[in-house]
C-alpha positions as CSV (number, residue, x, y, z in Angstrom):
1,X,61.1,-46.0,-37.0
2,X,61.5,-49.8,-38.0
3,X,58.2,-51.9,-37.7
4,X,60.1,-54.8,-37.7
5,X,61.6,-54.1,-34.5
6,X,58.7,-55.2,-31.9
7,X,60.5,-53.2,-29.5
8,X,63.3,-50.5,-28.9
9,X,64.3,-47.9,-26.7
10,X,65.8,-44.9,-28.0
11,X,68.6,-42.9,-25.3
12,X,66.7,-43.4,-22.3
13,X,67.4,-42.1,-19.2
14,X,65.9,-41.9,-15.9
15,X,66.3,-39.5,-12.8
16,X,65.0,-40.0,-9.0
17,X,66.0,-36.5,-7.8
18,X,70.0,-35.8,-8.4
19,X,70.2,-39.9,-8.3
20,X,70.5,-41.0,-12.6
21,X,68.8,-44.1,-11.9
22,X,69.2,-45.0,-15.8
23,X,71.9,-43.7,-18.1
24,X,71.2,-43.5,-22.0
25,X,70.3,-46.4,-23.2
26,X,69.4,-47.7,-26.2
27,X,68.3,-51.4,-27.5
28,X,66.8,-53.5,-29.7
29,X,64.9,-56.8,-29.2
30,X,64.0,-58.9,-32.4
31,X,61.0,-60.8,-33.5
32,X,60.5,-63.5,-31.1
33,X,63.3,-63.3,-29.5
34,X,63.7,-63.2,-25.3
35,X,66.1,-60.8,-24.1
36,X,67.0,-61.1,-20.2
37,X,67.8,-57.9,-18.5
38,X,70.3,-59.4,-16.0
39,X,72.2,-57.5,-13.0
40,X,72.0,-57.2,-8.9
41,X,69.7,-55.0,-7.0
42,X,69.7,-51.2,-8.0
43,X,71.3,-52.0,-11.6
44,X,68.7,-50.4,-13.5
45,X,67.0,-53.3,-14.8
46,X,63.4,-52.7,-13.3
47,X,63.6,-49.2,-14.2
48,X,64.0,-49.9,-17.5
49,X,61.2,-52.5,-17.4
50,X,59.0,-50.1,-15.5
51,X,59.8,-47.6,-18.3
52,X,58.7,-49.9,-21.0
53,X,55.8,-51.0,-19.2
54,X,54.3,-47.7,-19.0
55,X,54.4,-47.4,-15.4
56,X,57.4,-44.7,-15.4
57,X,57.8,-42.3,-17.7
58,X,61.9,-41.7,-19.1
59,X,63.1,-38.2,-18.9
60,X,64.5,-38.1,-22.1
61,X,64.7,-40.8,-24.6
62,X,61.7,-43.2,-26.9
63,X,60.1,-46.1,-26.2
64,X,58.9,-48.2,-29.5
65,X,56.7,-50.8,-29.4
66,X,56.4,-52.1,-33.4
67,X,58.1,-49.1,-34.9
68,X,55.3,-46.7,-33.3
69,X,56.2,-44.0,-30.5
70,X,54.7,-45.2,-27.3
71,X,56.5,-43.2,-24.5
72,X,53.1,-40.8,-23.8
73,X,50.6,-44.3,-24.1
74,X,49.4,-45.5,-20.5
75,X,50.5,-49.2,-19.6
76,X,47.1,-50.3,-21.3
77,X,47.4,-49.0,-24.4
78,X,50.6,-50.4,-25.3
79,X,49.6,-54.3,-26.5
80,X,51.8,-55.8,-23.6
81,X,51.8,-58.9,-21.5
82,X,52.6,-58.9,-18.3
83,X,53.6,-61.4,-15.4
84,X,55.3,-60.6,-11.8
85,X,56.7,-62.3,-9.0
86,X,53.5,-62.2,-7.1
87,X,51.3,-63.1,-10.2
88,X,48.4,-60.3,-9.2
89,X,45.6,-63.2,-9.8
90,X,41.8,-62.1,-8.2
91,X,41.4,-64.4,-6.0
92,X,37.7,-64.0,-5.9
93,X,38.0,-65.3,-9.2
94,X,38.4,-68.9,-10.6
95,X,40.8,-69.9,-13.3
96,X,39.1,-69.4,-16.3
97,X,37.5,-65.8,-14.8
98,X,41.2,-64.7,-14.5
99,X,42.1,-65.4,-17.7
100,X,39.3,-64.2,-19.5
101,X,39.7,-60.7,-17.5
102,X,41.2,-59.0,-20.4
103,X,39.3,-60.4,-23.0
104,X,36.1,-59.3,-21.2
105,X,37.2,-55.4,-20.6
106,X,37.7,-55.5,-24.6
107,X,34.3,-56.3,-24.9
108,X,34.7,-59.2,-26.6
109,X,31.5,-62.0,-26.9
110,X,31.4,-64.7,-24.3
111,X,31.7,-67.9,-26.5
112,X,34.5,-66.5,-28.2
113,X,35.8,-65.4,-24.7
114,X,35.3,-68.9,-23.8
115,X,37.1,-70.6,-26.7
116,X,40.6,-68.6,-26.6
117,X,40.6,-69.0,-22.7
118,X,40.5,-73.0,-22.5
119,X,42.5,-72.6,-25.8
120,X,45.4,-71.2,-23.9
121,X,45.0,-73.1,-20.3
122,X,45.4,-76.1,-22.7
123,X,48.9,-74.5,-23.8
124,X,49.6,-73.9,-20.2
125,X,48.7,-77.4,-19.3
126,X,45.4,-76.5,-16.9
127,X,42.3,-77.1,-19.1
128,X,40.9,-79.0,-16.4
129,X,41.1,-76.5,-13.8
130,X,39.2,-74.0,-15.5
131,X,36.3,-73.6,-12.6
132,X,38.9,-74.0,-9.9
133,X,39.6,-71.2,-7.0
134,X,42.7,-69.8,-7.2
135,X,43.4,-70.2,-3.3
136,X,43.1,-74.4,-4.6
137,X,46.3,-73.9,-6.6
138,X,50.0,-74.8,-6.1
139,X,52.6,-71.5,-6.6
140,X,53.4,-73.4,-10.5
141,X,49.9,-73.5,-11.0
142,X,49.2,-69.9,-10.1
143,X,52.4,-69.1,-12.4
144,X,50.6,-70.7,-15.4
145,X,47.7,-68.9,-14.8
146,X,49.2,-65.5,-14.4
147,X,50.8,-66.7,-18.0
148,X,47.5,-67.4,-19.5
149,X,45.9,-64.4,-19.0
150,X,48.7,-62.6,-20.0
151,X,48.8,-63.9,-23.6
152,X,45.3,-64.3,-24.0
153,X,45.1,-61.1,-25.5
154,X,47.9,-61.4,-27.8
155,X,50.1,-58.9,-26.4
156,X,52.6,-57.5,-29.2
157,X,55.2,-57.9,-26.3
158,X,55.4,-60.1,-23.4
159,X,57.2,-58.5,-19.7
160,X,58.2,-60.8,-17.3
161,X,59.5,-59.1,-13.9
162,X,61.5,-62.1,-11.9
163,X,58.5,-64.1,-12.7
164,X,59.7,-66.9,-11.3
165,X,61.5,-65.8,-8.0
166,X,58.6,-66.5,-5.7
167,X,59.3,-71.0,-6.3
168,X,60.9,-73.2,-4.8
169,X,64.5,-74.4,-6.4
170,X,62.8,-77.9,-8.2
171,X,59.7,-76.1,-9.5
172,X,61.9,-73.3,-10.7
173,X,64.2,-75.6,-12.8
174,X,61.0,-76.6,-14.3
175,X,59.2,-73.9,-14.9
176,X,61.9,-72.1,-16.7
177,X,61.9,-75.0,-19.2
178,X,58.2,-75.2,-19.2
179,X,58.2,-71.0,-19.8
180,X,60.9,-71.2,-22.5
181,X,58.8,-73.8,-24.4
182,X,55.8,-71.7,-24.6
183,X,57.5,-68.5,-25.2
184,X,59.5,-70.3,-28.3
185,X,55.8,-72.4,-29.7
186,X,54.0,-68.9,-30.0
187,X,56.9,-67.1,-31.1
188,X,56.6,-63.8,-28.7
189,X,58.9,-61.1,-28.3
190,X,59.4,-61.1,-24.4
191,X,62.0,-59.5,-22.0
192,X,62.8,-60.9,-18.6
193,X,64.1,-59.2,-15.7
194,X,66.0,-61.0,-13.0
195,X,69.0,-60.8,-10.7
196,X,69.2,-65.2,-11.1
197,X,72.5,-66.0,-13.4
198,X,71.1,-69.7,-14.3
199,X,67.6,-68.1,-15.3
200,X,69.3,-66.1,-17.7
201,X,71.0,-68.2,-19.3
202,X,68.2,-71.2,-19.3
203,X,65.7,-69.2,-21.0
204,X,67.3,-66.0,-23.2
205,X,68.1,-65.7,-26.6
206,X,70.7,-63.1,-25.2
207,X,71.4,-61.1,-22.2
208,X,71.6,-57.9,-21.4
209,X,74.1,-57.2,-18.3
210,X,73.4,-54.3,-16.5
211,X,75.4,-52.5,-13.7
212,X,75.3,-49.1,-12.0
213,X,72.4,-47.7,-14.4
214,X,73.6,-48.9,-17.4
215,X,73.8,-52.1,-20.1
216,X,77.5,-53.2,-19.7
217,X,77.3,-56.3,-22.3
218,X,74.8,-57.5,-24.7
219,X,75.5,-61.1,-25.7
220,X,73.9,-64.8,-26.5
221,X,74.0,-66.8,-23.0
222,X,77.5,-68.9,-24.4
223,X,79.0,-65.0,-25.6
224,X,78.3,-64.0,-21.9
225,X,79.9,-66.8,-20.0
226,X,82.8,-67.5,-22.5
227,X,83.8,-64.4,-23.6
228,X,82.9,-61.5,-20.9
229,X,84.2,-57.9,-21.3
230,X,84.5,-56.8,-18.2
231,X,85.8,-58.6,-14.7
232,X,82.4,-57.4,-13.4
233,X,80.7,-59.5,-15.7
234,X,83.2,-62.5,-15.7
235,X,82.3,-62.7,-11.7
236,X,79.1,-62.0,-11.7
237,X,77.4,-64.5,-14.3
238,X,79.4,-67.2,-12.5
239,X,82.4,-67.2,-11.2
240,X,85.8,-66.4,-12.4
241,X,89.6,-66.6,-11.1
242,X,91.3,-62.9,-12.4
243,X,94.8,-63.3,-12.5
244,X,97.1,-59.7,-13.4
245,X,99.8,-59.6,-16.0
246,X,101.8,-57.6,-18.0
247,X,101.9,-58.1,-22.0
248,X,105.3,-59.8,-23.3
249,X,104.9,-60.2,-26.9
250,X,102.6,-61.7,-30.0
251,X,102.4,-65.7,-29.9
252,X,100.5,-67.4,-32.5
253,X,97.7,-65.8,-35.0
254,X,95.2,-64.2,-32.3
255,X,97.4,-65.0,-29.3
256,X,99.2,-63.1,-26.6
257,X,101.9,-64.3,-24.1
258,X,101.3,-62.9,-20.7
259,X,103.5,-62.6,-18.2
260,X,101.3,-63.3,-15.1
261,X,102.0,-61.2,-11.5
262,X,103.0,-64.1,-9.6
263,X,106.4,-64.8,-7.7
264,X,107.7,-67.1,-10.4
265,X,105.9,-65.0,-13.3
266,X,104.9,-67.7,-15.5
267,X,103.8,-66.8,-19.4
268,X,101.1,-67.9,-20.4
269,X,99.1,-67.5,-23.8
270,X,95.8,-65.3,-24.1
271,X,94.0,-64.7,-27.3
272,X,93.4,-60.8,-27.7
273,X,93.2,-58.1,-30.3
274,X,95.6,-57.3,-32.4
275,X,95.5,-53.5,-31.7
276,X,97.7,-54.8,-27.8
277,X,101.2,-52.6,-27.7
278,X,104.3,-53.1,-25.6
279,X,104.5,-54.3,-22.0
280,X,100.4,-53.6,-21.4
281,X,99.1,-54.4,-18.1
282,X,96.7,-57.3,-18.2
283,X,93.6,-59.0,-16.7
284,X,93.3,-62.4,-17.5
285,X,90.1,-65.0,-16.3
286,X,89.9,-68.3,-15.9
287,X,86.3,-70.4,-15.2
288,X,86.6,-72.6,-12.4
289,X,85.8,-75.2,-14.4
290,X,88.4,-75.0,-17.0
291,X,90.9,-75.5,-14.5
292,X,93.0,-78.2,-14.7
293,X,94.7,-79.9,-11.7
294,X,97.0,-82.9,-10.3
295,X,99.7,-83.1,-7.7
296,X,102.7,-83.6,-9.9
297,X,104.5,-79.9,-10.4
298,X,103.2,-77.8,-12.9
299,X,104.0,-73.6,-13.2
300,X,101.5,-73.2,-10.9
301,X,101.4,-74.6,-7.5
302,X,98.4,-73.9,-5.0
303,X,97.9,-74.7,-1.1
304,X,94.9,-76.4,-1.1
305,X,92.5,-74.6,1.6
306,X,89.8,-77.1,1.4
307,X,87.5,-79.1,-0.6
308,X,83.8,-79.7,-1.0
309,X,81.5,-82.6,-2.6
310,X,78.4,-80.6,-4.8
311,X,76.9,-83.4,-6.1
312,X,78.0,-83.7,-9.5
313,X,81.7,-82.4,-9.2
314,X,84.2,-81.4,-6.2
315,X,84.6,-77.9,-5.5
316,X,88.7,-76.9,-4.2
317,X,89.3,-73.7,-2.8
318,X,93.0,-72.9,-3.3
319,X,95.6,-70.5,-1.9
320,X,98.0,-69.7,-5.1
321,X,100.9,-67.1,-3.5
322,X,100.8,-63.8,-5.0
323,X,96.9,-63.6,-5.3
324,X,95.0,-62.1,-2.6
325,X,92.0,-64.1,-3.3
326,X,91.5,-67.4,-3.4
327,X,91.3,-69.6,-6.5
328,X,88.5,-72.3,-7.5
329,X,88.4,-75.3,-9.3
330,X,85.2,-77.1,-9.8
331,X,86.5,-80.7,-10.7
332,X,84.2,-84.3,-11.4
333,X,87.5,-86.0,-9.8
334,X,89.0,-85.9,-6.5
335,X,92.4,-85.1,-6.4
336,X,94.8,-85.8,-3.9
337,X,97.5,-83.4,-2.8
338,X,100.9,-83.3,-2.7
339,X,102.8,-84.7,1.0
340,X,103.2,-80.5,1.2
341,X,99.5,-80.0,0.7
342,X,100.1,-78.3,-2.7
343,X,98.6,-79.1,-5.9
344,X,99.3,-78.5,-9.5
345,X,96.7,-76.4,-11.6
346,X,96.6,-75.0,-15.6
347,X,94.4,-74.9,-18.3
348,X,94.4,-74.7,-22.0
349,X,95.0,-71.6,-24.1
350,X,91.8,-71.4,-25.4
351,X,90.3,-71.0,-21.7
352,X,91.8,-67.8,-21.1
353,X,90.0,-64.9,-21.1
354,X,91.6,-61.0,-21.7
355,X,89.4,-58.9,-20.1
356,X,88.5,-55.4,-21.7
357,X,88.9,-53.6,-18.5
358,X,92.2,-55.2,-17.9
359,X,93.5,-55.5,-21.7
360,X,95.3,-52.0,-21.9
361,X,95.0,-50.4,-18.3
């Protein structure tokens, strides 16, 4: 048992009947760091927040909070903050008596009380809305106050389930800088749980992917996104173009040539592990951003199925023959199309992504 780890699970799993819900599953979070538990509805991610929270108990398998064995410990006896989609504020209480809830069951004095409440609604940027009614608050302001009185009592551990899924897009944005910044200035170990791709990545230190009861990739944010294992996670935190291929021998130090599966078989070059053998099927994926395009002829020619403004970049949807789906290309210029309404697309080694579940099928 390592005290140095604020928190770790140890081969946990979790049944609902003959349904495994969670397989084993083990990990580590490190001082002060957020860790996002990221994956779609019915992934296992609330289960496993649920399980560290207290609120379910694993059927096999340790919870540590600090190196110390908490699996048997109710939810209140394991030091942890909490904050939820719906907040769970009194609202027969004001600000400042929501805060100080916790503080007040621990029997601590009322001018201390006082001091570390207005103490953290100054962190959360509501000291003057101490005496306010909670019905008087905007859904940020209710978020902050849900925060405060979650780290007023200096929670060894800070839980956040989709804390921020109940805003509206703007306030979101802001709040998951405004969240990040407090979690970073007191330096708590927290874990978020959401299904939101852009959350994740805004606000973790690293991410935890999580798919069918299981953590399929643990990574930094830029680990994810460049360099996912798996197609599932290359389309799910963003989007990705998956082309197949078939191995055709070593290019440079760290780099494959790939025959892709298209009707004029282009090769392109892949960086992969050294370990590839022979003719090796392939996955390869591509971010739509990394794509390059322009109507003069290139090895890959696409029909261009249509094209939308976003703001701060054009969005093509292309038809390339041989794929059954159809390939993107986010782009800051428009390009025009060829008189056959073709267009030219490729992108640089370095983009290319070899795919675990692909490499050696």
């Amino acid at each position: 048992m390592n005290a140095s780890v604020p928190l770790s699970l140890e081969n946990v799993t979790k049944r609902y009947g003959q349904t495994l819900a969670l397989k084993p599953t083990s990990l580590h979070v490190a001082p002060g760091e957020m860790l996002a538990l990221l994956g779609p509805s019915g992934c296992g991610k609330t289960t496993t927040l649920r399980i560290i929270a207290g609120f379910s108990m694993p059927n096999t398998g340790s919870v540590l909070i600090g190196g110390v064995d908490v699996t048997e410990l109710p939810p209140n006896r394991r030091g942890l903050g909490m904050v939820f989609q719906n907040y769970s504020l009194f609202p027969h209480m004001t600000v400042g008596q929501n805060v100080a809830y916790g503080l007040k069951t621990r029997g601590m004095p009322a001018a201390e009380r006082t001091k570390k409440v207005r103490a953290m609604l100054d962190l959360v940027r509501l000291s003057n809305f101490e005496d306010r009614s909670i019905h008087q608050m905007s859904g940020g302001q209710q978020q902050r106050v849900a925060l405060a009185r979650s780290l007023v009592t200096d929670p060894k551990v800070l839980l956040l389930d989709e804390p921020l899924g109940a805003l509206d897009r703007n306030l979101r944005e802001s709040m998951q800088f405004e969240l990040r910044a407090i979690q970073r200035r007191l330096g708590i170990t927290s874990i978020i749980v959401t299904h939101d791709q852009e959350e994740a990545l805004t606000m973790s230190d690293r991410i935890a992917v999580m798919a069918e009861g299981e953590i399929v990739q643990v990574g930094t944010p830029i680990d994810i996104y460049e360099r996912p294992q798996s197609q599932f996670v290359s389309e799910f935190l963003g989007t990705a173009n998956i082309f197949d291929g078939t191995l055709a021998g070593p290019a440079e130090a760290g780099m494959w040539n790939v025959r892709l599966t298209l009707p004029n078989a282009p090769v392109v070059k892949v960086a992969g592990p050294p370990s590839l053998r022979g003719s090796s099927a392939i996955r390869v994926a591509v971010r739509p951003e990394r794509l390059a395009i322009s109507p003069e002829s290139t090895q890959l020619r696409a029909n261009v199925r249509g094209i939308v403004f976003r703001g701060s970049y054009y969005a093509y949807e292309l038809d390339l023959p041989g794929l059954e789906k159809p390939i993107y290309v986010y782009s800051g210029e428009k390009t025009v199309a060829a008189n056959d309404g073709t267009i030219g697309l490729g992108w640089p080694d370095e983009y290319a992504i070899m795919l675990s579940d692909g490499g050696v099928r």
